[in-house]
N, C-alpha and C positions, 0 to 999 in steps of 0.2 A: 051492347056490353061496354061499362066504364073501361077506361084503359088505366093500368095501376103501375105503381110503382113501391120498389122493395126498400125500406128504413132498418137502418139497422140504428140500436139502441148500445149504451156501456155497456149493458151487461150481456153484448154477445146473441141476445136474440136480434131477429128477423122478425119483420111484420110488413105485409101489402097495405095498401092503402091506395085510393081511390085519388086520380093526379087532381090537385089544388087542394087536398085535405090543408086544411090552417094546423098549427100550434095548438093551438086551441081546443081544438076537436084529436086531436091525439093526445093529448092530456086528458081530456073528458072521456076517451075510451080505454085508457088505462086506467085509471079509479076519480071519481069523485072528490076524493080528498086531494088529490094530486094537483087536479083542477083549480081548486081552489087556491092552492100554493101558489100555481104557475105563475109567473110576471113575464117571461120570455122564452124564447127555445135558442139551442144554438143549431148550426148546420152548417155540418164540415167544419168546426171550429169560431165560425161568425156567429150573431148574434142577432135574434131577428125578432122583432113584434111578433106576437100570439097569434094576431089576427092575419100574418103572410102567410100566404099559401106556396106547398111544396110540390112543384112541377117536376122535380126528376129523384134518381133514388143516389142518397146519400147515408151521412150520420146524423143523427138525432140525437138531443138530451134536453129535456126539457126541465128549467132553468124558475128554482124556488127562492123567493126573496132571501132564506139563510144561505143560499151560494155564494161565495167569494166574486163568484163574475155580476151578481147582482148589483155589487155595491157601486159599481159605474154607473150603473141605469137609475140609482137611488140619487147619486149627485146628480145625473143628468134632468131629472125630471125635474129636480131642486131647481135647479138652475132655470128652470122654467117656470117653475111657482113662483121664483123672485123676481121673474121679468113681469109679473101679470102683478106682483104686487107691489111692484113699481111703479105700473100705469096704472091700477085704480085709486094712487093714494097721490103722484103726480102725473095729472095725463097730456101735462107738457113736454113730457120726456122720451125721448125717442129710445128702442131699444138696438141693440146692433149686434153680437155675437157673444152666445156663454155656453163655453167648452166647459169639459172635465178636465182637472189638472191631478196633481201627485196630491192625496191627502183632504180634497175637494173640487171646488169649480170656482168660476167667477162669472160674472157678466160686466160688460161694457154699456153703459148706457150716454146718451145727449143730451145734455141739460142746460141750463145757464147759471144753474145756480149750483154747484155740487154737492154732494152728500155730506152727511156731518156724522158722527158715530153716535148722535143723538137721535139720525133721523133710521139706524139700522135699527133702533130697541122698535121699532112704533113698524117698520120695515118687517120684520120678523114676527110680531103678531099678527100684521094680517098673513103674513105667510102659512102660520096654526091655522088661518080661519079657512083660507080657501082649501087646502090638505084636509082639513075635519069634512069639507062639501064633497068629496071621493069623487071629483068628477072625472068621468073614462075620457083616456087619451085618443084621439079616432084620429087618424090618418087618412088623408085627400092627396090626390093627386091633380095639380093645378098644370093648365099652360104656362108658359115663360110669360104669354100677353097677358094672362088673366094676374098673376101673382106679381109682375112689375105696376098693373093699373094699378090693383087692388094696392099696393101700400105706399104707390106714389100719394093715391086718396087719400089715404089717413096719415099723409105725413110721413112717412115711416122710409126716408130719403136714404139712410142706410139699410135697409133689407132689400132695395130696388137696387143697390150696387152690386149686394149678394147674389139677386139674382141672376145681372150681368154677366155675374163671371164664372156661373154655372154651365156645365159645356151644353151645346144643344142636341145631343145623342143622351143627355142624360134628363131624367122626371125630377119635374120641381116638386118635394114631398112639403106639405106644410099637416101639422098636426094643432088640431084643437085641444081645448082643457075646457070646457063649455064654453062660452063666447069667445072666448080668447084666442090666439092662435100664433103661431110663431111658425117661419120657415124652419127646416131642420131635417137632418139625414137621417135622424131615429140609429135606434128603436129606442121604446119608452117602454115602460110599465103596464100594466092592463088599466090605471086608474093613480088619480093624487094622493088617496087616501093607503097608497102601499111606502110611500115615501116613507110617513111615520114621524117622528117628533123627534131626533137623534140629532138633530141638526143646528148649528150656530152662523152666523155674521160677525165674521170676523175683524176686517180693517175696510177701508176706502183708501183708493190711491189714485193717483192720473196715468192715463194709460192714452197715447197715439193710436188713433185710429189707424189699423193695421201696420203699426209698429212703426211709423214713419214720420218723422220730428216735424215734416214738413206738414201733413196734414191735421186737422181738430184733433183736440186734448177734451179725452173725453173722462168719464169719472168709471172706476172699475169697484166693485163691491165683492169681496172674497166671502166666500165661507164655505166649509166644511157641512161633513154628515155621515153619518152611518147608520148600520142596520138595526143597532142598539142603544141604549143611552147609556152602558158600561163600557160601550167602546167610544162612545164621543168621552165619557167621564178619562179614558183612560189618556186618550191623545189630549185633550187639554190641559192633564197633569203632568205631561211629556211637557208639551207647550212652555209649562212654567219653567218647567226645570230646565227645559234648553233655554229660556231667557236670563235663568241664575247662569246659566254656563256659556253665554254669548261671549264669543272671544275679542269683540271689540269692546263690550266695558275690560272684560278681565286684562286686556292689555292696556289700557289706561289705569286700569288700579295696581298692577304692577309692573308698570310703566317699561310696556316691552317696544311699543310701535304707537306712530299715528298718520293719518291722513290728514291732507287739506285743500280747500278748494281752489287754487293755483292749480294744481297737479291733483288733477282727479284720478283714481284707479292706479295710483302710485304708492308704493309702501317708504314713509321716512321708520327707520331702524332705530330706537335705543340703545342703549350699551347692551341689556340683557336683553332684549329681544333679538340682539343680532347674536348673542353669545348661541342664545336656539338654535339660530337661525344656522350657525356654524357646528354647532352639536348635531343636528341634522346631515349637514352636507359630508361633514368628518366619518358620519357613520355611513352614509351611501359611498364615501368615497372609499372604506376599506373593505364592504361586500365588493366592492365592484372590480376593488384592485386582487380580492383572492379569487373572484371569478374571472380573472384573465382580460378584463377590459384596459385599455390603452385611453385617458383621458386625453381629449383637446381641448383648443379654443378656438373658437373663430370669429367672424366680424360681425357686429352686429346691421349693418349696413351695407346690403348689398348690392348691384345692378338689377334692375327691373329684367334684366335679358335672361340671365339665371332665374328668377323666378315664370318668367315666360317659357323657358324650356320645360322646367318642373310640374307646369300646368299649375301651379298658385295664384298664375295672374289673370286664366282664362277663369279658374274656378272658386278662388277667394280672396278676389282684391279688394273687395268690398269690406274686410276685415283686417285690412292691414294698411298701415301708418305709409302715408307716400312722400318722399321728401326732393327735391332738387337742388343742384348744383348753385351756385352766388349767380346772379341776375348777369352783374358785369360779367361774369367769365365766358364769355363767348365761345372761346376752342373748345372748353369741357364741361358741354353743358348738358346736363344728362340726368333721368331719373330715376329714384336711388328707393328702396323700403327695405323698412326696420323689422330685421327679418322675426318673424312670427310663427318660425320653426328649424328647426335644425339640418336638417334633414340634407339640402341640396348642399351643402355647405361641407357636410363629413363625404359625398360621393366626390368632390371637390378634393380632399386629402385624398381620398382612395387610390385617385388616379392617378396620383403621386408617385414615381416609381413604379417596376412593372411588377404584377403581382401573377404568380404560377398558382396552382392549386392545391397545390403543399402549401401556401401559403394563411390558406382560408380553411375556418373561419377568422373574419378582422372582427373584431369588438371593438368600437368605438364608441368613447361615452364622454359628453359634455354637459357641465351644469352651466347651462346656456341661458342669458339673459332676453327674453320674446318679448315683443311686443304683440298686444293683437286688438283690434276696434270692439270695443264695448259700447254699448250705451248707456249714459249715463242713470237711467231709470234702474238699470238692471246691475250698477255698480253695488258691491256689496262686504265690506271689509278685505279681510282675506280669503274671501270664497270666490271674489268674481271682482276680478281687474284688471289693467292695462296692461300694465311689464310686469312680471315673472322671469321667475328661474324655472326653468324646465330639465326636470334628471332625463336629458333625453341619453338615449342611445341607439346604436345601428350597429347590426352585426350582417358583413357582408360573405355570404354563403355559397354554396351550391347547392344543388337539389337535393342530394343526398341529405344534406346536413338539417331542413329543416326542420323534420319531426324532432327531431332528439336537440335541436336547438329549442325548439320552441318549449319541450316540454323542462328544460335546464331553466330558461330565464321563469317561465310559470313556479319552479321552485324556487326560486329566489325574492319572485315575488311573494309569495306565500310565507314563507320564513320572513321576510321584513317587517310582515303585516303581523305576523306571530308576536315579535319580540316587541312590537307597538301594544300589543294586547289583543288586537284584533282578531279573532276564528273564526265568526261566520262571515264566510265567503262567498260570494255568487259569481258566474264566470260566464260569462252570455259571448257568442258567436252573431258577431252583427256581417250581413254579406252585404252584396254587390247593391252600392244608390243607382239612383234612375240618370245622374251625373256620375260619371266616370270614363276615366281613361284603359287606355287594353282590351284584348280580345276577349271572347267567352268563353273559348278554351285555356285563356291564360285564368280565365276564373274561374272557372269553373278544376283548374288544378289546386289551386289556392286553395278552396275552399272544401276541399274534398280533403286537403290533406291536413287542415284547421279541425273540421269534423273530427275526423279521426283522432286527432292529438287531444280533444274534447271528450272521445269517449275515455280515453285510455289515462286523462286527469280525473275523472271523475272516479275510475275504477278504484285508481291508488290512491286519494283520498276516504276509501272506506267511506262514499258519501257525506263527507263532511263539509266535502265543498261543492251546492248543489249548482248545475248548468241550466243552460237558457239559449233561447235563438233569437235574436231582433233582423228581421227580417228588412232590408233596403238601409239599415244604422250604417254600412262599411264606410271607410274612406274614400274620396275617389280615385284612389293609385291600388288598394286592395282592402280585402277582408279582413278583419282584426276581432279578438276579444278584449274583453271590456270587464274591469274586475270591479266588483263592487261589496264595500265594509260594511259593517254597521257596528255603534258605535257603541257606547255603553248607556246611551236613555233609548235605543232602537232607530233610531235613523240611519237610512243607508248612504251611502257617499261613493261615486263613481270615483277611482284614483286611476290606475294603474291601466296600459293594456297593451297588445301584442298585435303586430302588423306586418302583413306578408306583402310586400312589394314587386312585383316581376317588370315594374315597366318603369321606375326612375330611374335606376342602373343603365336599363335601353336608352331612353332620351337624353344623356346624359353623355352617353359613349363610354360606360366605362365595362372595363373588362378583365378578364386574369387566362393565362394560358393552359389549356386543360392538357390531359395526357396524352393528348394526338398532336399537340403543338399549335393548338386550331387558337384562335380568339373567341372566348364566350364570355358574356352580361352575368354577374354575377346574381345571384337574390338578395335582396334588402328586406331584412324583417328591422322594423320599426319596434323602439322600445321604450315605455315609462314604466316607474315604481310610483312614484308620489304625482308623478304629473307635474302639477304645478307646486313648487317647495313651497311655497305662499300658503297655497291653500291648505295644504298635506298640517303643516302648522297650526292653521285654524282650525282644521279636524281634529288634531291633538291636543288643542285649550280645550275647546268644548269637550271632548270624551274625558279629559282629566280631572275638567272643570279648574286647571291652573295648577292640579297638583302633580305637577309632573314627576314622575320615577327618580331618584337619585340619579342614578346614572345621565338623565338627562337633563335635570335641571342647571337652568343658567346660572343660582345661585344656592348651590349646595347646604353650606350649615353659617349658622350666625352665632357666635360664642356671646352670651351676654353674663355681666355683671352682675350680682345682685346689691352687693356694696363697693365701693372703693378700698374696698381693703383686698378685695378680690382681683382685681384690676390686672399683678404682674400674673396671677395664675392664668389670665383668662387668654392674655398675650402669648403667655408661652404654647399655651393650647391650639391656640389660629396659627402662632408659626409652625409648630408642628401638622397642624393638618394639613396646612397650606406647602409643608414641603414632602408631603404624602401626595401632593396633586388635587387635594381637593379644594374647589373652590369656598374661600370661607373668610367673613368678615367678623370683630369684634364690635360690640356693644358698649363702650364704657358711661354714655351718657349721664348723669344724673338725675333720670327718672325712676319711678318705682318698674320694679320688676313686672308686674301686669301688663301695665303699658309695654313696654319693650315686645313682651311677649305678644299681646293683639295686635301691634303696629308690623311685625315680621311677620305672625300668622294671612296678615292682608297682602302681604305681598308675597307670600305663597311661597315662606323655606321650609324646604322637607323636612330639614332639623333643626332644632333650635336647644342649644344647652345652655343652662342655668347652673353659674358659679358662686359660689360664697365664701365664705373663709373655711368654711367648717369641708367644705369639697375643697378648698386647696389644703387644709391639714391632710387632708384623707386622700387626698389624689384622686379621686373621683369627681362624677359629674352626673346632675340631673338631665335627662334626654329626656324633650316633651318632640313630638311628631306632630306634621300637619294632619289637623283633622282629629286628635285625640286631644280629653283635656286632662288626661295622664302622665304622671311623670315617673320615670323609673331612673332609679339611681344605680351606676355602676361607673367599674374601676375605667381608669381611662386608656390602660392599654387592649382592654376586653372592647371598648368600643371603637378603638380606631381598626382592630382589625374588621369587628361586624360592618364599619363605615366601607373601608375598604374594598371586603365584596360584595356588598349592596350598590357601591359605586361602579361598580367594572360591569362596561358594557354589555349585554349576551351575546353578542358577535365576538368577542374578545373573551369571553368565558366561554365558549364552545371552544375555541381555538385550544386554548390554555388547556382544555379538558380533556384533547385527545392524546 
């Protein structure tokens, strides 16, 4: 008698099966039609070739090309059809690693001559051709001897390193596509011909052979795919529009900020870009002052010894800026980084004075300037650079305090994101890396009481703000959430996140006197809104596309002329607004009125009003808005008041409200 095993299915049934039943053959015993769909099964959550066989009783769902989990296996196999149509069109060319990334894949490939984006059009037809030939994916299991000979032979000098550093407790899987064949950890598809035609090549870039400046520059070929061609139709048209909405043209066309190559990964400020840049921090700094936070400063240059305690130099020194003392100085000679977080620096105030438990919680919040190592490949306006300002904060607690801390700064987060525009919300629980500091009863408290605070966000959002787990994402000092936007063309954007600390406070020595009069380590929950003010910025050009809200625009209204005869009215008007608070310049130029008008509309002012003689007899004024090519005319005390509260920030109009 076979020996079996019990599958259970979504929907709640139970079925035996005979131990090594495949994928394959549980698809085929539930319907034929089923069968045909199938590309993969999951078990227990994982995701596994058709053709594995299941040896113990678990969960089962087997897994149709229109499933959302497909669409990995659809880039993956892509990314496999482009390595074969790589080497039959140049078979000079060595292949070396092509993952799945956010919205596609890539491959790395060895060449001497690199790609051109003339050679991706000629690239991508044979890609149609081998996909039309539906050859089935079959999986081998090779020795480590046989699969390092095997592509030493053919040249293939980076897949014999891959091999290398394969552990030797684990099976070298290599998969064919009919001759072809690539090492790889799978799973694929039952066949090329499920991939389908939804797919593009998108750019070439250079890319270091596993990330490392020191080794070959090798050529990287991006591109996309999906299950449909109205969903590639639909991300391409995203594509464009986030390129109309790229925040480094738009801050050169209204000359907010620029970069240069002296100082890579550095932001040089404009007048209006840093007016932002200060509209910004003005408004983080009055949520923070009526939620009871205490700003500091601290230095940006610290001892390595501090960081050594902190465990940033055992665990990320690699990322951060190292400096030393003058050569001559012999007595004080010492090394010193540019600190690339806040963190050790506010337990450093804490300890300041003795603190009881009446005293706590401390809210401490600095818009701290970080540095932190980038690479240059990966440099990317204001989404991805060197120094920053960081809205960090640390609120130092007791046990008690944390759920109902954690779930106060979660509203505040959420409200900031509100009053930016932003609603859908994602809130993911990342735990314990395979790096880290503390016990696993110290984390396993953490995380249990993150869980928690996770359901109980969830509840009171009436689902609006959906959750998530990332499983080994934590810090290595604790467990945190990770809040993530999306923006107005649908792009998500990780900003904001929440972090429980039980062991810096410990290495640290810091403490507060509890009701017994004992000495105890307080808890350190770790806190951002924006993250990085840099980037938070760049997330708000692009979602606005430059049009930013009155209230936060750098350059509010622009009073323009239509003739010289207009000229005192239009003056009187800018000093009046201008002693209303609002930001606001006049026009008198001697050009035609169009002009004036399309030369402010590029630089992106909310308001723009048009005066003439006939609005100074009348007292009135033409209001054209960004983005409309209407003009409505009305009295000018009817607009200064509409100006007024269109202006006033909604941190500031909630207050006002209550």
């Amino acid at each position: 008698m076979c020996a079996t095993i019990s599958l259970s299915f979504p929907n709640d049934l139970k079925r035996d099966y005979v131990v090594g039943v495949t994928g394959a053959e549980i698809a085929q015993s539930i319907s034929k039609s089923l069968s045909k769909k199938a590309v993969a099964y999951s078990f227990d959550g994982v995701l596994h070739d058709l053709s594995d066989p299941i040896t113990m009783p678990g969960a089962i769902e087997i897994i149709t090309r229109d499933d959302p989990r497909a669409l990995e296996l659809i880039r993956h196999d892509c990314a496999h059809v482009l390595a074969e149509a790589v080497q039959e069109l140049f078979p000079d060319t060595q292949v070396t690693i092509g993952p799945v990334i956010e919205n596609g894949f890539y491959y790395d490939f060895s060449r001497n001559q690199p790609f051109t984006l003339d050679d991706l059009i000629i690239i991508e037809k044979k890609m149609r051709e081998i996909i039309a030939h539906n050859q089935p994916f079959i999986k081998t299991i090779w020795s480590r001897e046989k699969a390092k000979k095997t592509f030493v032979k053919k040249g293939e000098f980076y897949k014999s390193d891959l091999v290398d550093g394969i552990p030797e407790n684990q099976d070298v899987k290599i998969y064919f596509q009919g001759d072809w064949f690539d090492l790889c950890r799978g799973p694929h598809m039952v066949s090329t011909g499920q991939i389908g035609n939804a797919f593009k090549l998108m750019k070439v870039t250079g890319a270091y052979w596993r990330g490392d400046s020191k080794n070959p520059m090798l050529t990287r070929i991006y591109g996309t795919a999906f299950a449909n061609e109205n969903d590639l139709k639909a991300y391409l048209a995203m594509l464009k529009e986030a390129e109309k909405r790229d925040h480094r043209r738009l801050g050169r066309e209204m000359n907010l900020f620029h970069f240069q190559e002296e100082d890579p990964g550095v932001v040089f400020w404009h007048t209006k870009g840093w007016k932002l840049f200060q509209n910004l921090v003005n408004y983080m700094r009055r949520r923070l002052d009526h939620d009871g936070y205490m700003e500091v400063n601290t230095p940006q240059v610290l001892d390595k010894s501090l960081w050594e305690v902190s465990g940033h130099w055992g665990l990320y020194k690699e990322n951060m800026f190292k400096i030393t003392s003058a050569d001559n100085d012999a007595i004080d000679k010492r090394i010193y980084a540019l600190k690339p977080m806040s963190c050790p620096s506010h337990v450093q105030i804490f300890k300041h004075g003795l603190k009881s438990y009446r005293d706590l919680p401390v809210k401490m919040a600095e818009f701290g300037i970080v540095h932190r190592y980038e690479p240059s490949g990966s440099l990317h306006g204001l989404m991805r650079v060197r120094g920053f300002t960081q809205d960090d904060a640390h609120i130092f607690c007791i046990d008690e305090h944390l759920a109902s801390e954690c779930l106060r700064i979660n509203d505040l987060i959420l409200s900031t994101y509100a009053d930016f525009g932003f609603e859908e919300i994602v809130i993911k629980l990342s735990t314990r890396p395979e790096k880290r500091v503390g016990s696993a009863a110290l984390w396993d408290r953490a995380e249990n009481i993150m869980a928690n605070v996770l359901k109980t966000i969830e509840q009171k959002s009436n689902n609006r703000v959906k959750v998530g787990l990332l499983p080994g994402e934590g810090a290595f000092y604790g467990p945190k959430f990770e809040y993530t936007l999306k923006d107005a063309i649908g792009r998500k954007w990780q900003c904001g996140t929440i972090q429980i600390d039980f062991n810096l406070p410990e290495r640290f020595g810091a403490f507060y006197i509890d009701r017994n009069s004992e000495k105890r380590h307080p808890v350190m929950i770790h806190r951002a809104i924006c993250g990085s003010m840099e980037r938070f910025l760049g997330i708000l050009i692009e979602n606005f596309s430059g049009h930013m809200p009155l209230w936060f625009a750098p350059h509010q209204v622009v009073v323009a002329a239509i003739t010289s005869d207009a000229n005192e009215y239009v003056r009187q008007i800018t000093d009046k607004l201008k002693d209303m608070g609002l930001i606001t310049t006049s026009d008198l130029r001697n050009e035609k009125i169009n002009y004036k008008v399309r030369e402010h509309s590029l630089q992106k002012v909310p308001i723009i009003l048009v005066c003439g003689k006939r609005e100074a007899e009348k007292s009135t004024v033409n209001v054209r808005r960004l983005g409309s090519q209407n003009q409505v005319e009305m009295p000018l005390d009817k607009l200064i008041a509409l100006l007024l509260e269109e202006a006033t920030p909604p941190d500031i109009r909630r207050v006002n409200s209550v």
